[in-house]
C-alpha positions in Angstrom: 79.7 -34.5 39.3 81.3 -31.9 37.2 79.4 -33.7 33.9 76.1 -33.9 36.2 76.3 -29.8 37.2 77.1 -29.2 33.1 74.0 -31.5 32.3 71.4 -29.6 35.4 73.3 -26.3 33.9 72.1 -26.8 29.8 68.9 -28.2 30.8 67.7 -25.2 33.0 69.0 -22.6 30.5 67.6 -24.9 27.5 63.7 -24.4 29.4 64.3 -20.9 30.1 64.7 -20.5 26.2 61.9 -22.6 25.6 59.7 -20.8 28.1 60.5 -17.6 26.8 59.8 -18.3 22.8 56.4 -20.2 24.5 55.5 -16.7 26.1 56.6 -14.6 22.6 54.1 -16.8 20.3 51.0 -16.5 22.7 51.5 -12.6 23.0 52.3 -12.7 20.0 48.8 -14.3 18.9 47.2 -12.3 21.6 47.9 -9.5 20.0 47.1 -10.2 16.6 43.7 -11.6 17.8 43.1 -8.3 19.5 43.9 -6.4 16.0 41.5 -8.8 14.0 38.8 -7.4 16.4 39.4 -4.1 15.8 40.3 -3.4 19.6 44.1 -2.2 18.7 44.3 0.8 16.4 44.1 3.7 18.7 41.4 5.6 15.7 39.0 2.7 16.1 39.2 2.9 20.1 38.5 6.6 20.4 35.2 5.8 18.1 33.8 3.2 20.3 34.7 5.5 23.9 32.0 8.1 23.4 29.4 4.7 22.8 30.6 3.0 25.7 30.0 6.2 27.6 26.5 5.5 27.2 26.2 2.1 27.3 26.7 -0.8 24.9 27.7 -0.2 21.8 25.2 -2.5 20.1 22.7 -1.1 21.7 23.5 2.9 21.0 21.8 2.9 17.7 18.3 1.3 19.1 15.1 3.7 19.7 13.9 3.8 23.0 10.8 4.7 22.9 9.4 5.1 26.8 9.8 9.2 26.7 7.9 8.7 23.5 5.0 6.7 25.1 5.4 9.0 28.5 4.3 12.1 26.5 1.8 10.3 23.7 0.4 8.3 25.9 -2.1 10.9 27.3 -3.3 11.7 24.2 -4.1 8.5 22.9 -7.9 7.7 23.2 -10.1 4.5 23.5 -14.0 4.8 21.1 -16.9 2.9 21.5 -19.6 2.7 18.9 -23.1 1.7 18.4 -25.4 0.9 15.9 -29.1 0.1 15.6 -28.4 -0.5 12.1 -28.9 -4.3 10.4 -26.9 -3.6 7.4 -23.7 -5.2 7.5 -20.8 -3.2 6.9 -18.6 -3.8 3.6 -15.2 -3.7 2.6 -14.8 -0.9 0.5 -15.0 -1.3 -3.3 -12.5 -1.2 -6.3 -9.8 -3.2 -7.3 -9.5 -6.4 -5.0 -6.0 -8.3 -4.5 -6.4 -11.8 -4.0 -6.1 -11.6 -0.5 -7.1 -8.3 1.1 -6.3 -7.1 4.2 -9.3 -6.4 6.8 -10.5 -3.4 8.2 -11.5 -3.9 11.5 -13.2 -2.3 14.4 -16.2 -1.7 12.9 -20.0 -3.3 13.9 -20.2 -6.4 11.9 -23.1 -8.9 11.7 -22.7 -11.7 13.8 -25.1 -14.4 15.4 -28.7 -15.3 14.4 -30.6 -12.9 12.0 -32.8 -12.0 15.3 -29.3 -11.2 17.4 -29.2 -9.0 14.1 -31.3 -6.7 14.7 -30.4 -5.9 18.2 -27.9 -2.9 18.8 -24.2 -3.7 17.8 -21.3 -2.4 19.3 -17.6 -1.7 17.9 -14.2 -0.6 19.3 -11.4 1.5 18.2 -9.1 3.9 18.7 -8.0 7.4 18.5 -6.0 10.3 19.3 -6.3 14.4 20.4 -5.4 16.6 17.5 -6.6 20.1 19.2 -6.9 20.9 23.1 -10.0 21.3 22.2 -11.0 17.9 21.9 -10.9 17.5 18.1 -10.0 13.2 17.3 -9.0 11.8 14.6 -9.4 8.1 13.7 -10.6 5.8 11.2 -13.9 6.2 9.1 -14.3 2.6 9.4 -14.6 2.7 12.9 -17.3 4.9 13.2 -19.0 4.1 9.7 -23.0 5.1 10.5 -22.7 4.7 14.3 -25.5 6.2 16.5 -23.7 7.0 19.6 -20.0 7.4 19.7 -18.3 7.0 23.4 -14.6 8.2 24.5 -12.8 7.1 27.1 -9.6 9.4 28.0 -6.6 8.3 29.4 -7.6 10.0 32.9 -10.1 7.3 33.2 -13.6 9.8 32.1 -15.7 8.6 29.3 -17.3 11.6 26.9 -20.0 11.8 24.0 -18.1 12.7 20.8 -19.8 13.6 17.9 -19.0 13.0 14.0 -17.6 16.4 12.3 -16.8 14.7 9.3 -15.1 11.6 7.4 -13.7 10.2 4.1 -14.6 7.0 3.2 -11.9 7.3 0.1 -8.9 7.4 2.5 -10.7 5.9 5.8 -10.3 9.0 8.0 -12.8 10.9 10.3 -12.6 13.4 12.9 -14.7 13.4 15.5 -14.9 15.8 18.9 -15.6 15.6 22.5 -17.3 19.4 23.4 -16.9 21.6 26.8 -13.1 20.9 27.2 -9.7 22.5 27.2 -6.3 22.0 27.9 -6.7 18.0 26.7 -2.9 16.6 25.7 -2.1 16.6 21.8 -0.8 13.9 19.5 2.1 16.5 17.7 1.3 15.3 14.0 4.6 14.8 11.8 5.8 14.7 7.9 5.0 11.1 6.6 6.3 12.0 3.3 10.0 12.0 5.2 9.9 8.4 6.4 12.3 5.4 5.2 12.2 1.7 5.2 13.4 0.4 8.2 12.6 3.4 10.3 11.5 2.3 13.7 8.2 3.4 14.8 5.6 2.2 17.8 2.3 2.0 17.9 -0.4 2.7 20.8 -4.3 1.6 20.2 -7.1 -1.2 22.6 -6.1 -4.2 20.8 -9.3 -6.7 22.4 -9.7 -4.4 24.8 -6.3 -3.9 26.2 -5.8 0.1 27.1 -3.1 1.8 26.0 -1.2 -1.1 24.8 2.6 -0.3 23.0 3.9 -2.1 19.8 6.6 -1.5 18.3 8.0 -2.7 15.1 9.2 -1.0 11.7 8.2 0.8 8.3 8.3 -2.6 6.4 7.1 -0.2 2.7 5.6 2.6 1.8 2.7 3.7 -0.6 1.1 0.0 -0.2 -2.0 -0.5 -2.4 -5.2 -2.3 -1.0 -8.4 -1.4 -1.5 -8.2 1.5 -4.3 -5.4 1.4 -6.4 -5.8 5.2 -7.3 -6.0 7.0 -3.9 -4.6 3.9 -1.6 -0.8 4.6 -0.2 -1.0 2.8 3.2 2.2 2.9 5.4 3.0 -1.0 5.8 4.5 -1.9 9.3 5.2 -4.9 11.5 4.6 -3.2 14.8 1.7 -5.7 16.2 -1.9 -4.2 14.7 -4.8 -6.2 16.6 -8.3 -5.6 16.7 -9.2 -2.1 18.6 -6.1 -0.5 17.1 -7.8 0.7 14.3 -7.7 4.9 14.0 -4.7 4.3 16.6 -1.5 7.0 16.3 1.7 4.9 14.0 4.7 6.9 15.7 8.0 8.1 14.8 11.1 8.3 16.9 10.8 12.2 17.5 7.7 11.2 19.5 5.5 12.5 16.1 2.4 10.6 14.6 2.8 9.7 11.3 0.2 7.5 10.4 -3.3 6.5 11.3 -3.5 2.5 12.1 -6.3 1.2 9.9 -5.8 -2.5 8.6 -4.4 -5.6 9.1 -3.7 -8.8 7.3 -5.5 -11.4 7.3 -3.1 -14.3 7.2 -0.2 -12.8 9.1 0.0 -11.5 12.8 3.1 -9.0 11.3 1.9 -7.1 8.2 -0.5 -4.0 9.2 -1.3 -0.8 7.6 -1.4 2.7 8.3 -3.0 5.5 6.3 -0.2 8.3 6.0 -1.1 11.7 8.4 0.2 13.9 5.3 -3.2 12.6 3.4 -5.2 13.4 7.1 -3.7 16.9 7.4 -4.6 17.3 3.7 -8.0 16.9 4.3 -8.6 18.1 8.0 -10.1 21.7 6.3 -12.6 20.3 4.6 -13.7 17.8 7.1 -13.6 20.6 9.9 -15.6 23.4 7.2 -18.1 20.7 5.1 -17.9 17.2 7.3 -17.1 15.7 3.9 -14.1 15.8 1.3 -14.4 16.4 -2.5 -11.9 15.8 -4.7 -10.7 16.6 -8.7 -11.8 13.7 -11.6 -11.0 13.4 -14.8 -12.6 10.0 -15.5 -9.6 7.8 -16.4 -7.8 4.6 -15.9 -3.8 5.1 -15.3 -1.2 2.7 -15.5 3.1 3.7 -15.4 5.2 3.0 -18.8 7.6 0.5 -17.4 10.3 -0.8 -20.2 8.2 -3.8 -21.8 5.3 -1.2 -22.1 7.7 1.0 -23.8 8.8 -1.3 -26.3 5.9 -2.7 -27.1 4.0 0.2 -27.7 7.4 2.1 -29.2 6.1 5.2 -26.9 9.7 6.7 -26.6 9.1 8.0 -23.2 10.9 7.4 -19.9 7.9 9.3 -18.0 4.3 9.4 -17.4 1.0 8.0 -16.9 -0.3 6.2 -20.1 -4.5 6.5 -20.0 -5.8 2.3 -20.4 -9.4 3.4 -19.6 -11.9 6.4 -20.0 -15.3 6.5 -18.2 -18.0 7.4 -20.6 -19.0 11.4 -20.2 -16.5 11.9 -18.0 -14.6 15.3 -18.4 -11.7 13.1 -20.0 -14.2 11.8 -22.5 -15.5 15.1 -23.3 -12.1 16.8 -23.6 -11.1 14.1 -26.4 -8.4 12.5 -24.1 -7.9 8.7 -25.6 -6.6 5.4 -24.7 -2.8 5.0 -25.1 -2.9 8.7 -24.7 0.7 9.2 -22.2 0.4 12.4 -20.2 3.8 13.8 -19.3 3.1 17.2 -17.9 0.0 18.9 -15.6 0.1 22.7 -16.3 3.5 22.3 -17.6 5.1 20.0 -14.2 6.4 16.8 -15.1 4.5 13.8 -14.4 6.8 10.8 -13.1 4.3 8.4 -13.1 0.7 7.3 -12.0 0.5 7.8 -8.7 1.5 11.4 -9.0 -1.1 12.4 -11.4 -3.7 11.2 -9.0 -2.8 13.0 -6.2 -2.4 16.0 -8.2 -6.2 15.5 -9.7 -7.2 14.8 -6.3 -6.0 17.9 -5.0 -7.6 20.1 -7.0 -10.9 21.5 -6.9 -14.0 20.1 -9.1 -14.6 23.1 -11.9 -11.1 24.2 -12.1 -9.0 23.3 -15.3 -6.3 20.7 -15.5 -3.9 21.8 -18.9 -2.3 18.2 -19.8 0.6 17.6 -22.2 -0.1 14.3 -23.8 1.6 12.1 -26.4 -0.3 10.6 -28.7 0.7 8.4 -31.6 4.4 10.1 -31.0 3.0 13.6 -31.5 3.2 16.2 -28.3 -0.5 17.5 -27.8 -2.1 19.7 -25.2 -5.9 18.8 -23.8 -7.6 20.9 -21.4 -9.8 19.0 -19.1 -12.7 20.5 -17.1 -12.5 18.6 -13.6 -15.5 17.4 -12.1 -16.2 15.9 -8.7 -14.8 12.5 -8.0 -17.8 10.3 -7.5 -18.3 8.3 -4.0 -16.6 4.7 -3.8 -18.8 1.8 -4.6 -19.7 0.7 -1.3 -20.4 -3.3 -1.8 -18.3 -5.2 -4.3 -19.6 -6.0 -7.6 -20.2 -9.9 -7.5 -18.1 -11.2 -9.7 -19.5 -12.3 -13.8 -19.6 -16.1 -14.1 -16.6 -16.8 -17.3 -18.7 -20.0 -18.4 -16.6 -23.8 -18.0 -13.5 -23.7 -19.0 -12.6 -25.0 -22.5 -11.3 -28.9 -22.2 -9.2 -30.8 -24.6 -6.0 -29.5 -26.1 -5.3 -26.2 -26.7 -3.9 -25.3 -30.9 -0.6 -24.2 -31.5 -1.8 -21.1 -31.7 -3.2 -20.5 -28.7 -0.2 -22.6 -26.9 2.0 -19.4 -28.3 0.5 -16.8 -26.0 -0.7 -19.1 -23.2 -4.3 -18.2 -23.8 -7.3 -20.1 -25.6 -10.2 -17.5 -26.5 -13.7 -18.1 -28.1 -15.7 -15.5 -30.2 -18.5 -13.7 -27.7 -22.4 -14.8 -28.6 -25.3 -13.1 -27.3 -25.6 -14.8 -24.4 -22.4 -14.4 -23.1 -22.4 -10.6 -23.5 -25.4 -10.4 -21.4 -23.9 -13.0 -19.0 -20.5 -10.7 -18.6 -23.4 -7.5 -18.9 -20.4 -6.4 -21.2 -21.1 -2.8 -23.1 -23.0 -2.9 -25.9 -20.1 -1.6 -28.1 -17.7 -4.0 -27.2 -15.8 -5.9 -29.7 -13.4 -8.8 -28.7 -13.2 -12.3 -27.4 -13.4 -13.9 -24.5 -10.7 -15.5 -22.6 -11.4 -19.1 -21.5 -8.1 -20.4 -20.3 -4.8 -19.4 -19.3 -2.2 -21.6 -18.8 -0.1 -22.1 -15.7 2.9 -22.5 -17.3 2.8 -19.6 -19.6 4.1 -15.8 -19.9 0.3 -15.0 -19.9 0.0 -16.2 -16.5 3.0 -14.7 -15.4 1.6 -11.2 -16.5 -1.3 -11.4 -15.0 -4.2 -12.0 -17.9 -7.1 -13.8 -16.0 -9.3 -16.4 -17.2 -12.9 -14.9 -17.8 -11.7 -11.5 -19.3 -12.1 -9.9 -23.0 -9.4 -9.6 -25.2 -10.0 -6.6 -27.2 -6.2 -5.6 -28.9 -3.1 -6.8 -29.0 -0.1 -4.1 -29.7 -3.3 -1.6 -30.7 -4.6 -3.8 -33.4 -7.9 -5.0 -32.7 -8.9 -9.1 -32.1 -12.6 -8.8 -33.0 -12.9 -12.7 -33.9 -11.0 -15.5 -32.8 -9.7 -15.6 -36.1 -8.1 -11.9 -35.6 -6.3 -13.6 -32.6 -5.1 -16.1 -34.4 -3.5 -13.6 -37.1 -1.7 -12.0 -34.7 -0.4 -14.7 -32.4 0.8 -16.4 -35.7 3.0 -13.2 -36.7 4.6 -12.8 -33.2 8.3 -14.3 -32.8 9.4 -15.4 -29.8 11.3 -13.1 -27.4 8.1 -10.3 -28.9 6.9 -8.4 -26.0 3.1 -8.1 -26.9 0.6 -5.2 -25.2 -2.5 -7.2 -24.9 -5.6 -4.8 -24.1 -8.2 -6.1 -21.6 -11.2 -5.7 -20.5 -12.7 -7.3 -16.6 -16.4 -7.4 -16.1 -16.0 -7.8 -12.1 -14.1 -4.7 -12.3 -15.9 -2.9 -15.2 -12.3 -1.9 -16.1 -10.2 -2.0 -19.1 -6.3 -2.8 -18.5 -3.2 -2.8 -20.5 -1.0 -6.1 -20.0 2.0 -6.9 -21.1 3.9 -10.6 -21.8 6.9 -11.4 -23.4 6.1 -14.2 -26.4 7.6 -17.9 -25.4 10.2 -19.4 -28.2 8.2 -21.8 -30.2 
């Protein structure tokens, strides 16, 4: 018995021990678990109390945005239009990506040509910019309407009538008369927003009133239409049809954009026309129901590093002048292609974009002093700015490029990509090219080339490459042979469909 209580004795106190080191290593791992979750360190722990005070703290950094639509809400408007008109309504000209968005919410032409000629209706939207019942929404939407129709958010339906509108930016205001005291859309500083910033959008997508997206800035200064004066707010807040002219709104309960356009492949990717470039223009649409705008008459491009280098231009800055309208004020004040303007009356030019907006701005008749480099020499022109003329409505059809040349391409045209054939006669008049024109024509581009990759389109005229000019297809052939491979080549174009000469640039494929 005395060995039995010894045995009963060790194995009690040998579980105890057990049981105790058992406990030690799962608090133990408890413990470290909790560190590796950042739950333990007191400095972490008094971050997170304030969030948790509010609620989770995932959720803390998310926009709500029913105050928002509580105050907005009322000022938000639904507009009807119609028409008599049997013209259809056209996309805007200029430059064309290969897939443009669509405008929508205007009348379009639908049915049989007899169901044409009846009256046609269109929807938008809109919001209150003055008590007084001043709107603003999209030109688009009410692009030549005869009666315009809007329905507050109290449920009453008013005549409005056209003040004024810019077909160049797709803005109008138009006005509701005998009221007062109507809510007000508080418009806010687009220039200020980020990537990524939430924002919401109210509009009558198909007819549904009042209806809240919400989504965020997916980029900023988005070219579609005109890529001079276009810088469209992208977003993917849901945009449907009836949205169009609709408020794009920030957090601070602030509109920030005009909702004008949508994609047409993809239910995510709409577009808003910035309220900086509305408030810009909201004094001359109020005083003279139209906008007018500086010109000079030229086509811009940036210098980006392969420009630079090809063209040894030695500048980090500027807009680098690829086309120049006949007679226009550029013409007559001598500015010339490749010229690179740095500097309007002596502020810096960073690229483009900026010098448009800064033409734009300005008043025709008054003087625009540009510093320009030309050939590596610092010059000064004085331009005399005339009014910008009115967008091309319809698109230019688009010049037929003839069949495409068959067989195998030569060596030489296999080392930029391109084959080319000397212009007749017939061609020119085909392409309705100028009558000055010198260069050849572009007849294929292959897929698997640095030509394709930079954009150089079958059907276009070749008219220098690196500022020497191909006048035959045996100047292209001259050229071509002299590049080396790893060359980064300026080839100048011309398009017919665009009546626009471009500046391209490819970087020459190792033989």
């Amino acid at each position: 018995m005395p060995m039995s209580r010894r045995f009963t004795l060790v194995t009690v106190v040998l579980t105890a021990v057990v049981a105790f080191l058992i406990g030690a290593i799962l608090a133990g791992g408890v413990a470290r678990s909790a560190v590796s979750a950042g739950a333990a360190p007191k400095a972490s722990s008094n971050r997170l109390t304030p969030a948790r005070s509010g609620g989770a703290p995932v959720m803390a950094s998310l926009v709500n945005f029913a105050d928002v639509v509580e105050r907005l809400n009322p000022a938000v408007v639904n507009i009807d239009t119609t028409t008599r008109s049997s013209g259809a309504r056209r996309r805007r000209g200029g430059a064309r990506p290969s897939d443009p968005p669509d405008q929508f919410d205007g009348p379009f032409d639908f049915g049989t040509p007899r169901d044409r000629d009846a009256p046609r209706r269109g929807a938008g939207s809109g919001f209150i910019i003055d008590a007084d019942g001043s709107i603003l929404t999209n030109h688009h939407v009410v692009d030549r309407a005869e009666r315009i129709t809007v329905k507050l958010s109290d449920g009453r339906t008013l005549r409005a009538r056209l003040i004024g509108s810019d077909p160049d930016t797709d803005i109008a205001l138009i006005k509701v008369d005998g009221q007062g005291g109507l809510p007000v859309a508080p418009l806010g500083d687009s220039s200020t927003l980020r990537m990524g910033e939430w924002v919401c959008a109210i509009g009558n997508p198909l007819g549904y009133e009042h209806t809240v997206t919400v989504g965020v800035v997916s980029f900023l200064g988005r070219k579609l239409f005109d890529m001079s004066l276009d810088n469209y707010i992208q977003t993917d807040a849901a945009i449907n049809f009836g949205n169009s002219g609709g408020p794009l709104i920030n957090s601070r309960g602030e509109v920030i954009g005009i909702n004008a356009a949508i994609s047409s492949r993809a239910s995510s990717i709409g577009f808003a026309v910035p309220i900086n470039g509305a408030s810009a223009v909201l004094p001359q649409l109020r005083a003279r129901g139209r906008v007018t705008r500086g010109y000079m008459g030229v086509g811009l491009r940036d210098v980006d590093a392969d420009l630079d280098r090809s063209l040894k231009l030695h500048v980090d800055h500027g807009a680098l002048v690829q086309d120049i309208t006949t007679g226009s004020p550029a013409d007559r004040a001598g500015v010339r292609p490749y010229d690179v303007i740095t500097s309007l009356d002596d502020r810096a030019i960073a690229n483009d974009d900026q010098l448009i907006r800064e033409i734009a701005g300005r008043a025709p008749g008054s003087a625009a002093r540009l510093r320009v480099i030309r050939d590596g020499r610092d010059q000064t022109v004085v331009v005399k700015l005339s009014e910008r003329p009115a967008r091309e409505r319809a698109d230019k059809a688009e010049a037929p490029a003839g069949p495409p040349e068959r067989g195998k391409l030569d060596p030489d045209a296999l080392l930029l990509g391109i084959a080319v054939r000397d212009i007749d006669r017939a061609a020119a008049d085909r392409l309705e090219l100028p009558k000055q024109m010198r260069g050849v024509l572009i007849t294929r581009v292959e897929a698997m080339s640095s030509s394709f990759d930079g954009g150089i389109e079958r059907g276009t005229v070749l008219l220098e490459i690196n500022r020497q000019r191909v006048e035959s297809v045996a100047d292209y052939r001259r050229i071509a042979r002299a590049a080396h491979g790893g060359d980064i080549l300026t080839l100048y174009v011309y398009a017919p469909d665009l009546d626009q000469r471009q500046l391209k640039t490819i970087r020459v494929e190792e033989r």
